[in-house]
N, C-alpha and C positions, 0 to 999 in steps of 0.2 A: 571203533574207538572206545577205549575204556574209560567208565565211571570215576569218580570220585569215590571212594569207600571212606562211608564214618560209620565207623565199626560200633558206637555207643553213643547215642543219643537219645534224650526223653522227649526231644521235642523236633518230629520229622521235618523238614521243609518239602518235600516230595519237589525238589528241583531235577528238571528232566535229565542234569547232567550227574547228578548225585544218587549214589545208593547208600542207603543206609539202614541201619541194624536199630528199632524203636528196642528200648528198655524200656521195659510194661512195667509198671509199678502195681507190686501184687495185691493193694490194694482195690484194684480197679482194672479186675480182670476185665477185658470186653472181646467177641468172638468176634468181629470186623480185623482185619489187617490188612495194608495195599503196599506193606514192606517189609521185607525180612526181621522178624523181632525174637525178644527173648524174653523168657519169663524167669522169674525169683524173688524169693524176700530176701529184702534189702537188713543188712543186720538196722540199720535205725529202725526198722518197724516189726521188728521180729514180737512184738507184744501186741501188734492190731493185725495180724493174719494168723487165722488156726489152719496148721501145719493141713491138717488132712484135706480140708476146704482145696488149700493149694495143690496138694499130690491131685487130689481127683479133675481137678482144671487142666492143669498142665499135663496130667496122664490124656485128658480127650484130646487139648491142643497138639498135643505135639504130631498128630498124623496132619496139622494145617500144614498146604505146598511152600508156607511160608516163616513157618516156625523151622530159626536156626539156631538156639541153645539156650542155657540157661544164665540167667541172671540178672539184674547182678546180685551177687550173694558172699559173702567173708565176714570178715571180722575187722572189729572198727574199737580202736582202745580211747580214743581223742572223746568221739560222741556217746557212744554208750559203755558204761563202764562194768556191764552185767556180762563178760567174757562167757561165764560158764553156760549162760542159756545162751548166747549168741553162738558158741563152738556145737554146742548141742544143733541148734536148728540148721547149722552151715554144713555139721558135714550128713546130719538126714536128709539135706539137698544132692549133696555128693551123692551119696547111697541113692538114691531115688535117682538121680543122671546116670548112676552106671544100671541099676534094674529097669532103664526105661531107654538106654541105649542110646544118652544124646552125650553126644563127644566132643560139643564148645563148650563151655562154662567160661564167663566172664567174671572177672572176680574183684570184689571192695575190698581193699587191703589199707586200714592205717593205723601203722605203730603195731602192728601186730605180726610182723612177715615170720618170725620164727616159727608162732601159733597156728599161722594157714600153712604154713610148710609140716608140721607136725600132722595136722587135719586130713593134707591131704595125701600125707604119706601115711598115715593109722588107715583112712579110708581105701587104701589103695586105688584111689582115681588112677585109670590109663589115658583118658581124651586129652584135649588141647585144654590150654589153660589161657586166660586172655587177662594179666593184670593191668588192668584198666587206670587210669591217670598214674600211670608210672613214671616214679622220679627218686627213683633210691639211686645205689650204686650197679655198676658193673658188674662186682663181684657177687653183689647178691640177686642177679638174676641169671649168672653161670649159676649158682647155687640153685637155683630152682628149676635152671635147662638139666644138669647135670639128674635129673630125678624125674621130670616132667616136660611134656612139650608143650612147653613155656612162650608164649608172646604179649608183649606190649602193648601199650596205647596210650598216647599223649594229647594232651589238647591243647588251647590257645595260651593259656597261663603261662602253662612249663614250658612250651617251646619259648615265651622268654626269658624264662630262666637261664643265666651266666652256665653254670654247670651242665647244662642240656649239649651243650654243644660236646664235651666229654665223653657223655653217653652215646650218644649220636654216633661218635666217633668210633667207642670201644665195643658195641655192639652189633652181631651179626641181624643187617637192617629184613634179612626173610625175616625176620620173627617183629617186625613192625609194623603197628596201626595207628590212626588219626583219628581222632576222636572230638566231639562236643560240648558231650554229655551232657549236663543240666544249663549250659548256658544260653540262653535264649537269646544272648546278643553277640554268642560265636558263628562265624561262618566256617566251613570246612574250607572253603576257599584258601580263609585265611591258614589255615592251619598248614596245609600244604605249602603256602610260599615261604611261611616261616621256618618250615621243617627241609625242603629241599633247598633256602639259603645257607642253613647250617650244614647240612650234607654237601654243599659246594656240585650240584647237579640243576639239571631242571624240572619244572614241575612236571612237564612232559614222563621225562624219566622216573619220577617218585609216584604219578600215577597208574605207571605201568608193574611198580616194582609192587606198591600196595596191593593190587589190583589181583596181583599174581599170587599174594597170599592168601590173600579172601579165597582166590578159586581153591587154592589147595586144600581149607577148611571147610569150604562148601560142600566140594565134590568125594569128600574122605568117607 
């Protein structure tokens, strides 16, 4: 029987029927893991981690059986409005994932999709791309498929969001994930009932479809 995948979360519940992807805050590296995580500077703290401190963490972590990519890591125009040092340390994260051969990066994208589409087409990233609390359009995540292998992640919020049910609709659902992220009073549970009412399926079915992505990124 397949898990539950929450592809981004800061805060695990280690529920026996749940797997999920811990987002390490590079603040607070720690070498214990008992769940598939990722590491990155987050652009808000890109002024309280020195870059190299993190390359030499994440260069030792990444041989853990349980480190699965990087981040989260982007660009953020709403919170920090210093673009040029945030593009700066986002794409020496790129560069650094492709010299260190890890092929998920999860990625902080707001108000900025043009500027990480720039980033990581100048970077020439080839791995999966995973933009995380995704809630644009349709057309601008062809725009990102068209150049990168591109997936999603939604969480409790946007799935009630009115326009969610569009995307939902217009999107090719392999490239979908379910997500928590910072909420500590989301369940995945939930996320799933609300994601596979809009897809007019059942949870059975959106577990299995999830489920089948994860392997594909896992096992690549």
């Amino acid at each position: 029987m397949h898990k539950m995948i929450n592809i981004h979360t800061h805060h695990p519940s280690y529920g026996p029927d749940i797997l999920e992807v811990e987002i390490v805050d590079a603040r607070q590296i720690r070498t214990d893991y008992s769940t598939p995580f990722c590491l990155g500077i987050h652009p808000w703290y890109i002024e309280e981690v020195d870059f190299l401190n993190f390359k030499e963490q994440i260069t030792k972590l990444k041989s853990h059986p349980l480190f699965w990519g990087m981040g989260e890591i982007g660009l953020d125009k709403f919170r920090n409005k210093d673009l040029t040092k945030q593009t700066e340390i986002f794409e020496a994260q790129l560069l650094l994932a492709k010299e260190l051969g890890i092929n998920n990066v999860q990625i902080h994208c707001v108000k900025a999709f043009n500027e990480c589409f720039s980033s990581l087409k100048s970077v020439g990233f080839k791995g999966n791309i995973i933009m995380h609390a995704f809630h644009s359009t349709p057309q601008l995540l062809k725009q990102f498929q068209r150049e990168f292998n591109t997936y999603v992640s939604m969480g409790e919020s946007i799935l009630k969001m009115e326009k969610t049910q569009v995307l939902l609709e217009k999107i090719n659902t392999d490239y979908l994930f379910l997500e928590t992220d910072d909420n500590k009073d989301s369940k995945i549970e939930n996320c799933y009932q609300l994601c596979a009412q809009k897809m007019n399926i059942n949870v059975d079915q959106l577990i299995t479809l999830i489920s089948s992505n994860y392997n594909r990124l896992t096992n690549n």
